[in-house]
DOFI-786654 format. One record per residue: y, x, z of N, C-alpha, C in turn. Coordinates in steps of 0.2 Angstrom, whole numbers. Layout:
BEGIN
+-------+-------+-------+-------+-------+-------+-------+-------+-------+
|    nv |    nu |    nw |   cav |   cau |   caw |    cv |    cu |    cw |
+-------+-------+-------+-------+-------+-------+-------+-------+-------+
|     Y |     X |     Z |     Y |     X |     Z |     Y |     X |     Z |
...
+-------+-------+-------+-------+-------+-------+-------+-------+-------+
This chain:
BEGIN
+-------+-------+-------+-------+-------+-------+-------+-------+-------+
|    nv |    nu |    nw |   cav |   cau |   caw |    cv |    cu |    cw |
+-------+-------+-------+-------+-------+-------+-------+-------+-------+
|   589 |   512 |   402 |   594 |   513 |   407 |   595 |   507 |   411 |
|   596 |   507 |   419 |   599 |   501 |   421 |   605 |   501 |   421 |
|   608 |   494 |   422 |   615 |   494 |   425 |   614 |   491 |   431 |
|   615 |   494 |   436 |   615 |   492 |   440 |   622 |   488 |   445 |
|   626 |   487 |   441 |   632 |   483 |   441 |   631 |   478 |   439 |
|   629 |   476 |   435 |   626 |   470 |   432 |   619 |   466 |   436 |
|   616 |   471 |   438 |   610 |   468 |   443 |   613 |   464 |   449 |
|   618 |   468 |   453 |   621 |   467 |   457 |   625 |   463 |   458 |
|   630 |   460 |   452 |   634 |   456 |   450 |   629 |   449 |   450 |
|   625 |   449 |   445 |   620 |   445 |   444 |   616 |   440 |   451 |
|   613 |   444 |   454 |   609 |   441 |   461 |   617 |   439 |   466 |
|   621 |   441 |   466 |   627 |   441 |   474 |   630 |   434 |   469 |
|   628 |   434 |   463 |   632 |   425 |   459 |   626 |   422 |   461 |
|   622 |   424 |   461 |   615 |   417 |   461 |   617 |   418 |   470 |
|   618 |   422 |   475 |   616 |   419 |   481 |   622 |   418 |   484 |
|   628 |   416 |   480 |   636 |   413 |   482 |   637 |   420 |   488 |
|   638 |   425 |   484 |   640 |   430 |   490 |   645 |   434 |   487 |
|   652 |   436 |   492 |   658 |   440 |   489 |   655 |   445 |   489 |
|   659 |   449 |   487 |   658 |   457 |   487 |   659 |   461 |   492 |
|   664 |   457 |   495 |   667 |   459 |   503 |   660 |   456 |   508 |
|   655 |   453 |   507 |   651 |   450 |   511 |   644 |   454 |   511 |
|   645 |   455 |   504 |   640 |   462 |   502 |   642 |   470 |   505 |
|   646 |   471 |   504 |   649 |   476 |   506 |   651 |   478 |   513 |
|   651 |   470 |   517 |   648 |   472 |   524 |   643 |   472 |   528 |
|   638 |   470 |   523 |   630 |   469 |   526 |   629 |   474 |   525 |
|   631 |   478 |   518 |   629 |   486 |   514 |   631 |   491 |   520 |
|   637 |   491 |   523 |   640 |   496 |   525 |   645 |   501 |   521 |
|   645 |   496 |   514 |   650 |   501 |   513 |   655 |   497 |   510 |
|   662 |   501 |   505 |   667 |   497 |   506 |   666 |   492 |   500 |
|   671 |   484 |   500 |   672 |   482 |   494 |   674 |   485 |   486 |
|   679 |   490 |   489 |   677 |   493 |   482 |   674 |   494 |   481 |
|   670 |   499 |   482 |   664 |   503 |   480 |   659 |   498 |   478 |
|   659 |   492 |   480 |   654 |   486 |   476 |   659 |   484 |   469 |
|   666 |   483 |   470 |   667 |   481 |   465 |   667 |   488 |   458 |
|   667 |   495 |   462 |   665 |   498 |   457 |   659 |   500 |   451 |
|   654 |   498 |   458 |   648 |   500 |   455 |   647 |   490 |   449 |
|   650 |   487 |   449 |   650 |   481 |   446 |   653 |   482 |   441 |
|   659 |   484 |   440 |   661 |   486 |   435 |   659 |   494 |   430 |
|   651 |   497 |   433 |   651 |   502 |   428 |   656 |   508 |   432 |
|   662 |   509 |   436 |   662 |   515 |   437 |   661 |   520 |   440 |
|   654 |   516 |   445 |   649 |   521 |   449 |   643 |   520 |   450 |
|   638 |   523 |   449 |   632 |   521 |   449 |   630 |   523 |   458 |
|   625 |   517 |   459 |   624 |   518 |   469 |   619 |   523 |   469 |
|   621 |   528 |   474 |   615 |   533 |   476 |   610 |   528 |   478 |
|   603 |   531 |   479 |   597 |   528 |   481 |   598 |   524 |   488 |
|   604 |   529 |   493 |   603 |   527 |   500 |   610 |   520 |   498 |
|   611 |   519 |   496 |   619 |   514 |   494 |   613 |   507 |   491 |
|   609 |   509 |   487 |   605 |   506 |   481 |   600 |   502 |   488 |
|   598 |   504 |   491 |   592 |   502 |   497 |   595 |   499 |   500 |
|   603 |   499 |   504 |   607 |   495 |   508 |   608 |   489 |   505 |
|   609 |   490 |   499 |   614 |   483 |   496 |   606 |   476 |   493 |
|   601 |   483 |   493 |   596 |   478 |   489 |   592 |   472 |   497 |
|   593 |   479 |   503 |   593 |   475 |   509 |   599 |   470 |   510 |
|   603 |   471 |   509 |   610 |   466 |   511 |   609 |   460 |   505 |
|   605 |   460 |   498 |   603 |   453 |   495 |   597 |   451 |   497 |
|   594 |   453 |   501 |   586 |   452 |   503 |   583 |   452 |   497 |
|   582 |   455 |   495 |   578 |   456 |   487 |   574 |   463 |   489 |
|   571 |   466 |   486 |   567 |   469 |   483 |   570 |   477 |   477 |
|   572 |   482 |   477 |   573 |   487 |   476 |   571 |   487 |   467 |
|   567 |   486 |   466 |   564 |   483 |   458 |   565 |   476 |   454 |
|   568 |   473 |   460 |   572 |   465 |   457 |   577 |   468 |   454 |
|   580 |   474 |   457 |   587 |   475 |   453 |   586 |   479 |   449 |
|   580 |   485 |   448 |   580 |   485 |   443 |   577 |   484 |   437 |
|   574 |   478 |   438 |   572 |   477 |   433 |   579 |   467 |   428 |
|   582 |   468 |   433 |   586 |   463 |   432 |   593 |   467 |   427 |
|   591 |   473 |   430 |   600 |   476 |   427 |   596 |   481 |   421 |
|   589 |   481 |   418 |   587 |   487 |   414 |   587 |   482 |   407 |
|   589 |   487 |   403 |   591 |   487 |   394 |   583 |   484 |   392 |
|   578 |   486 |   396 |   574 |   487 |   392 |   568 |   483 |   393 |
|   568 |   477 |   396 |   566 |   474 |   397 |   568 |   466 |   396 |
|   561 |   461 |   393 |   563 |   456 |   388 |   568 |   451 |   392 |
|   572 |   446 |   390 |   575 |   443 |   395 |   572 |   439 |   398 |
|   568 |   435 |   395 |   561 |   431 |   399 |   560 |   434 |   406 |
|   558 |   441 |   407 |   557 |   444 |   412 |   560 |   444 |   417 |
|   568 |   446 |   414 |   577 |   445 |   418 |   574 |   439 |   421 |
|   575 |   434 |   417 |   574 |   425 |   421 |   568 |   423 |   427 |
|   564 |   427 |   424 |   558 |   426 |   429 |   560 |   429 |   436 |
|   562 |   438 |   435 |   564 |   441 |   442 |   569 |   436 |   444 |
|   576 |   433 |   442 |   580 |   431 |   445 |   578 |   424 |   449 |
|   571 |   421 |   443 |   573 |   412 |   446 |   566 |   416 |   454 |
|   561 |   417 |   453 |   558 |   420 |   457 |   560 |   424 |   463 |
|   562 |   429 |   461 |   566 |   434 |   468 |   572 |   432 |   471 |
|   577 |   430 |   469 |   583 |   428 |   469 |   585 |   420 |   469 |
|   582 |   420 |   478 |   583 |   412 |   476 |   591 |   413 |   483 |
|   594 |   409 |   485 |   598 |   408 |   489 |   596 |   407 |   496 |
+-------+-------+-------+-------+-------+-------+-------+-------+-------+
């Protein structure tokens, strides 16, 4: 499973970005980031593609950053590599 709240929380701390900052390059609202960060909404695909463009990252950085199922070594590598500032 991913969390994709956690993905997303995770890369917007490593590139010093509010929510509100993400949320306006996303097009969509503050809350609704601060939702999907807290677990109570998962991003549709078109939400998921804007926000992955608003961190300059890669679609699969996030999920593989936010997925249960993957070793943390892996976590480290996508974030120090993909997720630089």
């Amino acid at each position: 499973m991913v969390n994709y709240g956690k993905s997303l929380r995770v890369v917007r701390a490593v590139k010093e970005l509010t929510q509100g900052q993400v949320a306006e390059a996303s097009a969509i609202s503050a809350n609704y980031v601060s939702m999907i960060e807290s677990g109570l909404r998962a991003p549709s695909t078109d939400v998921l593609l804007a926000i992955a463009k608003a961190l300059n990252v890669p679609v699969w950085a996030l999920v593989v950053i936010g997925s249960d199922d993957v070793p943390n070594d892996v976590h480290g590598a996508a974030i120090a590599t993909l997720v630089k500032p």
